[in-house]
Structures are given as C-alpha cells and as structure tokens.
C-alpha positions in Angstrom: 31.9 34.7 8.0 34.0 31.5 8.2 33.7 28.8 5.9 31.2 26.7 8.5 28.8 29.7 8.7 28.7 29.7 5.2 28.1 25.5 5.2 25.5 26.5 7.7 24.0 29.0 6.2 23.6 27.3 2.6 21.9 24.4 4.4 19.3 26.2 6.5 18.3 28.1 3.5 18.2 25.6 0.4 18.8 22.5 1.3 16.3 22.4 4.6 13.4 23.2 2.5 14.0 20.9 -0.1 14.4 18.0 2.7 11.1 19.2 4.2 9.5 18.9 0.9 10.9 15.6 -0.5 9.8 14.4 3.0 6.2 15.4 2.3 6.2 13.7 -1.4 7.3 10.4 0.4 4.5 10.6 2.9 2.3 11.3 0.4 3.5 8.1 -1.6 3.6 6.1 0.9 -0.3 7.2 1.7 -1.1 6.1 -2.0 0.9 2.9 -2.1 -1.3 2.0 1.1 -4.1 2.4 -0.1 -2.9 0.6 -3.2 -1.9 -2.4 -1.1 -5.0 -2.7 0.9 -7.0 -2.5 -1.7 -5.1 -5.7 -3.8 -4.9 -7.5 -0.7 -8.9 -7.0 -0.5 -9.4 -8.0 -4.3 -7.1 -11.2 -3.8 -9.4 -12.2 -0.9 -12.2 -11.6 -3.1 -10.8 -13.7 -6.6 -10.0 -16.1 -3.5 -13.2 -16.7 -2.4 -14.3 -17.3 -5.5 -12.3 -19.5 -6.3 -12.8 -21.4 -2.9 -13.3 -24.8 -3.6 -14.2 -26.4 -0.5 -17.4 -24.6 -0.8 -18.1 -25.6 -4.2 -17.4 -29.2 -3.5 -19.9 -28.9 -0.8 -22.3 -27.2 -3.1 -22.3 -30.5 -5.7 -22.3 -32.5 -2.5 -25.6 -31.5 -1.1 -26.8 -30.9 -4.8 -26.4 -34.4 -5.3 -27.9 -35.6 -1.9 -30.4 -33.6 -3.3 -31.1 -35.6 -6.5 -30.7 -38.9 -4.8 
C-alpha cells in the first residue's frame, strides 16, 4: 500500500466514525439549546406581560372612573 492508501484507510476507519458521532452530539445539543431558547423567550413574554404597564394604567384608570 502507498502512503495515500494508508491516509485513506486510517480515515475511513477511525476518524469517519468519530465525525459521524461528534455530528450526532451537536445535533443533539443544538435540539436542547432550542428548546432552551424557546422556552426563555416564552418566560420573558410571560415576566413581560406582567410587567405591562399600559394595562395597569388602564386598570387604575377605569378603577378610578369607577369611584368617581
């Protein structure tokens, strides 16, 4: 075997595998960070809606219509 075959050879054995597999792990990471984003992005919306203060302005507005 020349030197290439052997280059070839060590590749398509070990290294191919371990590619494949590394390139599995980063799926699944990128899967998990995902679902870690959407699920911040929904909690912000939530601690933003909460904290929404055009609503609660209009709340003490038509509260104090009310006791007018």
């Amino acid at each position: 075997m020349s030197a290439v075959e052997d280059v070839r050879k060590v590749l398509q054995d070990f290294l191919a595998p371990e590619l494949r597999e590394i390139r599995g792990q980063l799926a699944a990471m990128e899967e998990i960070n995902r679902i870690r984003h959407d699920y911040l992005v929904q909690r912000l919306d939530q601690i933003q809606q909460s904290f929404a203060f055009d609503k609660r302005i209009s709340e003490l507005e038509a509260d104090k219509k009310k006791s007018a």
